[in-house]
C-alpha positions in Angstrom: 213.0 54.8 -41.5 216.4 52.5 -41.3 219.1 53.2 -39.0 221.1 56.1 -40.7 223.1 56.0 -37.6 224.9 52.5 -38.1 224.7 52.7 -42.0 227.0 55.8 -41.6 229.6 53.6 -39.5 232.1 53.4 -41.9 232.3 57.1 -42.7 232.2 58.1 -38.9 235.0 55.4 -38.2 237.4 56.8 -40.9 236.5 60.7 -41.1 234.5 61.9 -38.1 236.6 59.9 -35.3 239.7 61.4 -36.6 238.5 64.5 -37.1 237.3 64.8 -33.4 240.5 63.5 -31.9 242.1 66.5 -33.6 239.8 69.1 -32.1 240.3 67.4 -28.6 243.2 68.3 -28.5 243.1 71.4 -27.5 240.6 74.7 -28.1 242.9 76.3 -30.3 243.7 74.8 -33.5 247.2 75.1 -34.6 248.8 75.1 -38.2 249.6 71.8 -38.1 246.6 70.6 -36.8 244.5 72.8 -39.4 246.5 71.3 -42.5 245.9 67.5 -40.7 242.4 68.8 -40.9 242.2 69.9 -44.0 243.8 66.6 -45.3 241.0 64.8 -43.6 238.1 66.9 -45.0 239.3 66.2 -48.3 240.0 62.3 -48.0 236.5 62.2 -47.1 235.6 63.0 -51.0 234.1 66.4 -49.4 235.8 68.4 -52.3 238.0 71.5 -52.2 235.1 74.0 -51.9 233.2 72.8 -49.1 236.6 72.2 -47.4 238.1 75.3 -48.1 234.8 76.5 -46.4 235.1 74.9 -43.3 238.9 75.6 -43.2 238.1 79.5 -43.4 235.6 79.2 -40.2 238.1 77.5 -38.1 241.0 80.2 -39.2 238.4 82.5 -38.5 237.3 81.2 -34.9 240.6 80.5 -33.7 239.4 78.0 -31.4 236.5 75.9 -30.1 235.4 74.2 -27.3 232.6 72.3 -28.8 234.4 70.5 -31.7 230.5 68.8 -32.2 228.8 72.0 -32.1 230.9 73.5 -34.9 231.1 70.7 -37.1 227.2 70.7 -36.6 226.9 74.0 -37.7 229.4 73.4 -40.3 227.8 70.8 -42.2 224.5 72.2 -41.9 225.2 75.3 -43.7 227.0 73.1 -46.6 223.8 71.7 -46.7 222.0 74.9 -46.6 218.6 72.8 -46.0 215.9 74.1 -47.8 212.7 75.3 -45.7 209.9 72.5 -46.3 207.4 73.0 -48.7 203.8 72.0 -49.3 203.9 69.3 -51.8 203.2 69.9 -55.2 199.2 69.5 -55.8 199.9 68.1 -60.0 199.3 64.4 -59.7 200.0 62.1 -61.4 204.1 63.5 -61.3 206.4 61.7 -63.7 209.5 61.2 -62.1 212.6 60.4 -64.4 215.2 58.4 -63.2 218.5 59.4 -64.8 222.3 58.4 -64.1 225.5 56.4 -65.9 225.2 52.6 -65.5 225.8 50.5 -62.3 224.8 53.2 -59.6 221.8 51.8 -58.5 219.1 53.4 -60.9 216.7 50.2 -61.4 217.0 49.7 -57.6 216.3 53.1 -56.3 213.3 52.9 -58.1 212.1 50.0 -56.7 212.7 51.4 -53.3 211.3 55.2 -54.0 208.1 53.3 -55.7 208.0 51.1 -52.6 209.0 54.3 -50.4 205.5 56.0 -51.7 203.4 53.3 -51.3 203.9 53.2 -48.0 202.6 56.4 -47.7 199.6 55.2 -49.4 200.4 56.5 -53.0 199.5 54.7 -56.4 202.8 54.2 -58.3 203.3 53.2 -61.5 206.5 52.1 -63.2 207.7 52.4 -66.7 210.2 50.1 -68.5 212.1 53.3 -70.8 215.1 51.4 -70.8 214.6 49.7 -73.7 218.0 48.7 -75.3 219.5 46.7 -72.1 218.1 43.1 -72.3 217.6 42.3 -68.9 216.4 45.7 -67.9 212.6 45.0 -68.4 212.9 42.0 -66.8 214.7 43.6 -64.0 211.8 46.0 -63.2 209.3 43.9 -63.6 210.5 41.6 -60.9 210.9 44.3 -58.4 207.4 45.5 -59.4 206.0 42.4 -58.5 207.8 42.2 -55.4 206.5 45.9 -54.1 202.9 45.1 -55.9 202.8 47.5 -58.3 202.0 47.6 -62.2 204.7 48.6 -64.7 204.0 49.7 -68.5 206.5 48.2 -70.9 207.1 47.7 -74.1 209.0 45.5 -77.1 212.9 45.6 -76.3 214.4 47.8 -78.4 211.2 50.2 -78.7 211.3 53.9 -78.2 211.8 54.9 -74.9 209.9 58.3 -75.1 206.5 56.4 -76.5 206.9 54.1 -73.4 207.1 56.9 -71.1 203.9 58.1 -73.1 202.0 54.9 -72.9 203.0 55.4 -69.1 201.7 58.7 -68.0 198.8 58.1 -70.4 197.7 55.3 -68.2 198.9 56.4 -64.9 196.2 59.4 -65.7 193.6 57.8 -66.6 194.0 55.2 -63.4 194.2 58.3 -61.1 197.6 56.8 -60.3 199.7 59.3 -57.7 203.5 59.0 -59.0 204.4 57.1 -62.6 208.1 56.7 -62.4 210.4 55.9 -65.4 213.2 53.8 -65.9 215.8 54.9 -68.3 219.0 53.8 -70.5 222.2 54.7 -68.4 224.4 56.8 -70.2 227.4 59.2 -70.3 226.9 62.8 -70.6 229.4 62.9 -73.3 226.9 60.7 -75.5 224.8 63.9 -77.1 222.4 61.7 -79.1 221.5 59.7 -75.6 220.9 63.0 -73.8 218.4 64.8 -76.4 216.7 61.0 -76.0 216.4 61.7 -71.9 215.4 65.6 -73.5 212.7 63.8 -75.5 211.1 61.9 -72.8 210.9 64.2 -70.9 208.7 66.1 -73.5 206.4 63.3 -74.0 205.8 63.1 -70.3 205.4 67.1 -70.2 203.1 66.1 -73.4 200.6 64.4 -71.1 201.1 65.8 -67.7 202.3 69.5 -68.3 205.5 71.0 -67.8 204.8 71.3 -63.7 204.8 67.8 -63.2 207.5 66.5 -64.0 210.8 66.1 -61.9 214.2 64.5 -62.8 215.7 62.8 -60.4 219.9 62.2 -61.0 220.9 58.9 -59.5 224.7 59.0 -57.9 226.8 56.2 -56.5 228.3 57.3 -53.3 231.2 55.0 -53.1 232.2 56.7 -56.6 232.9 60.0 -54.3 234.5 62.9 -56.5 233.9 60.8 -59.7 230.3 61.1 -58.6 230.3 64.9 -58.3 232.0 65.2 -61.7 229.1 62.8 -63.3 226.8 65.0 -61.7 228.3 68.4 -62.6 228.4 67.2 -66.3 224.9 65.9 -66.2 223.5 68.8 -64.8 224.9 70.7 -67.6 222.9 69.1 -70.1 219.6 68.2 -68.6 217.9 69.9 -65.7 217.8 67.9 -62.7 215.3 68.5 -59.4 216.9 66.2 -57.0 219.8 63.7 -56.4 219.4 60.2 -55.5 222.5 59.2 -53.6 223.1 55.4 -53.2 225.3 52.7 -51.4 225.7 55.3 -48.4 226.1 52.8 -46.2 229.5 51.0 -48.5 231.8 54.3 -48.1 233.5 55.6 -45.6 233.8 58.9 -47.4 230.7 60.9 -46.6 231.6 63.8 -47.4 230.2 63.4 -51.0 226.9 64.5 -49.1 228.3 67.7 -48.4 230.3 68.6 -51.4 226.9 67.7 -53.9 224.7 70.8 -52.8 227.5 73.3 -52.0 229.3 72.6 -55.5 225.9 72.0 -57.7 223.4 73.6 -55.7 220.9 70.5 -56.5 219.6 69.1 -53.3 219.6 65.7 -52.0 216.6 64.2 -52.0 216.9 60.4 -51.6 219.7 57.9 -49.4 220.1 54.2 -50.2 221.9 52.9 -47.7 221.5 48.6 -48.6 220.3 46.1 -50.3 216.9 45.8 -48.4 213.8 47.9 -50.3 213.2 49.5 -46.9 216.9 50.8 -47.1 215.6 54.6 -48.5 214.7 57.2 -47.5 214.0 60.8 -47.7 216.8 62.6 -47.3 217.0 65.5 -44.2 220.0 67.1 -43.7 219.6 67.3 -39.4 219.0 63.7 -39.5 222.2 63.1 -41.5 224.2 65.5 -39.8 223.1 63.9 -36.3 223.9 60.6 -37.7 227.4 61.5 -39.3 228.6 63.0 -35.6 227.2 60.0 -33.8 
C-alpha cells in the first residue's frame, strides 16, 4: 500500500493543524473557539451534517484533554466502518464503473484491475464506453501496461452488448473480476442513465443478479460538488461502493467523512496519484490515523 500518510499532507496542513491548535488551547472549548471550529470543519468540504455532528459532541463534552482522541473517535463514527465480511463466493463479479466525466474513471480502473491482480485475480476489462473516441484506445493502453485482456468493440457500438460480449468471455475463461468501462454522464441525462440501467441487466443476464456491483467514481478535489454528483446519482442507479480519487490533490478531506454519513454508501477505493500502485482499499482506521498524523 502507498503512503496515505504523506498523500494526506495537504489536507492535514490546512484542516487538521488548525484544528488542533484550537483544541490546544485550552480543555474547554469556548463559543468563539467552537464557531472557529465549526468554520474549519466546514472549509474542509466535510458538509453541514457531519459537522453539525461533531459540533454537538463537543457542546456536549464541554471539554477535552485529548483533542487527538476525540477527533479519532469523531471521525470514526462518521465513518461508521462496516464489520469485515467474507468475500462474496459469485465469480466472475462484474464491476461497473460509473461517474460524470474527468474524475478519474478510466484510470481507477486501471489501478483497481491492477490492484486485483496483485492479489492473484484474473481481470478482465471491457471498453462500454463506446461514443468517446479516444476512450477504447485509452483502456487498451493501460490494459497492456497491467497485462491484462480487454473486450471491445466498434466505436459507436452498444455499450450493453459489450458488457455482454465481456462477462460472456470472462465466464467462460474462469476469469475472477470483468470490470466495465462506461460513457460519463450527468444524472440529469435520463436516456444515459436507463443505458447504465441496461448494462447492468445484460451483465445480471450472464452472471446473475448477485454478482454484480456498481462502483460510483468521485473526484475529491470537486468536494461538496462531488457529494451532490453522488447524492443525485445514487438516486437513479444503485451504487455498492464509492471510488474517491485525486485524494492526495485536496486539502479538503473532509469529503471522506461527509460521503458515508450524508449517503450512507461506503468508501471502497482511494486514488491518491498518478502512479497505478496509487490505490487502494479503503479502511477507515488507516485513514483516520493518517488524517491526524
Amino acid at each position: 500500500m502507498f503512503d496515505l500518510k504523506s498523500k494526506l499532507q495537504k489536507t492535514r496542513d490546512d484542516f487538521v493543524s488548525p484544528l488542533k491548535r484550537l483544541f490546544q488551547r485550552g480543555p474547554k472549548v469556548t463559543e468563539e473557539e467552537q464557531d472557529e471550529i465549526e468554520e474549519l470543519l466546514l472549509s474542509s468540504d466535510m458538509g453541514v451534517e457531519a459537522s453539525e455532528r461533531i459540533m454537538d459532541s463537543i457542546r456536549e463534552q464541554g471539554e477535552t484533554s485529548d483533542y487527538r482522541t476525540f477527533l479519532r473517535e469523531e471521525f470514526l463514527r462518521l465513518l461508521n466502518d462496516p464489520p469485515e465480511t467474507a468475500p462474496l463466493s459469485t465469480t466472475p463479479r462484474a464491476i461497473l464503473i460509473v461517474g460524470i466525466n474527468g474524475v478519474g474513471k478510466t484510470t481507477s480502473i486501471a489501478k483497481l484491475a491492477n490492484h486485483y491482480k496483485s492479489e492473484g485475480k484474473k481481470v478482465l476489462l471491457a471498453a462500454a464506453d463506446t461514443f468517446r473516441a479516444a476512450a477504447q484506445d485509452q483502456l487498451g493502453v493501460w490494459a497492456k501496461q497491467i497485462g491484462i485482456d480487454m473486450v471491445a468493440h466498434k466505436p459507436g457500438g452498444d455499450p450493453a452488448a459489450v458488457a455482454f460480449d465481456a462477462c460472456n468471455a470472462a465466464k467462460s475463461r474462469g476469469m475472477d473480476y470483468v470490470i466495465i468501462d462506461t460513457a460519463g454522464r450527468l444524472h440529469t441525462r435520463v436516456n444515459l442513465m436507463e443505458e447504465l440501467r441496461k448494462i447492468k441487466r445484460a451483465c445480471e443476464k450472464v452472471l446473475g443478479s448477485n454478482a454484480v456491483d456498481t462502483y460510483l467514481t468521485l473526484d475529491a478535489t470537486l468536494g461538496q460538488n462531488s457529494l451532490h454528483q453522488a447524492r443525485e446519482f445514487t438516486r437513479s442507479l444503485h451504487a455498492d461502493g464509492i471510488i474517491l480519487t485525486k485524494l492526495d490533490s485536496t486539502a479538503k478531506g473532509g469529503i471522506v467523512l461527509a460521503i458515508k454519513d450524508t449517503l450512507g454508501v461506503p468508501v471502497r477505493y482511494i486514488g491518491a496519484g498518478e502512479g497505478v500502485d496509487d490505490f487502494s482499499e479503503f479502511d477507515a482506521q488507516t485513514f483516520v490515523d493518517a488524517l491526524l498524523g
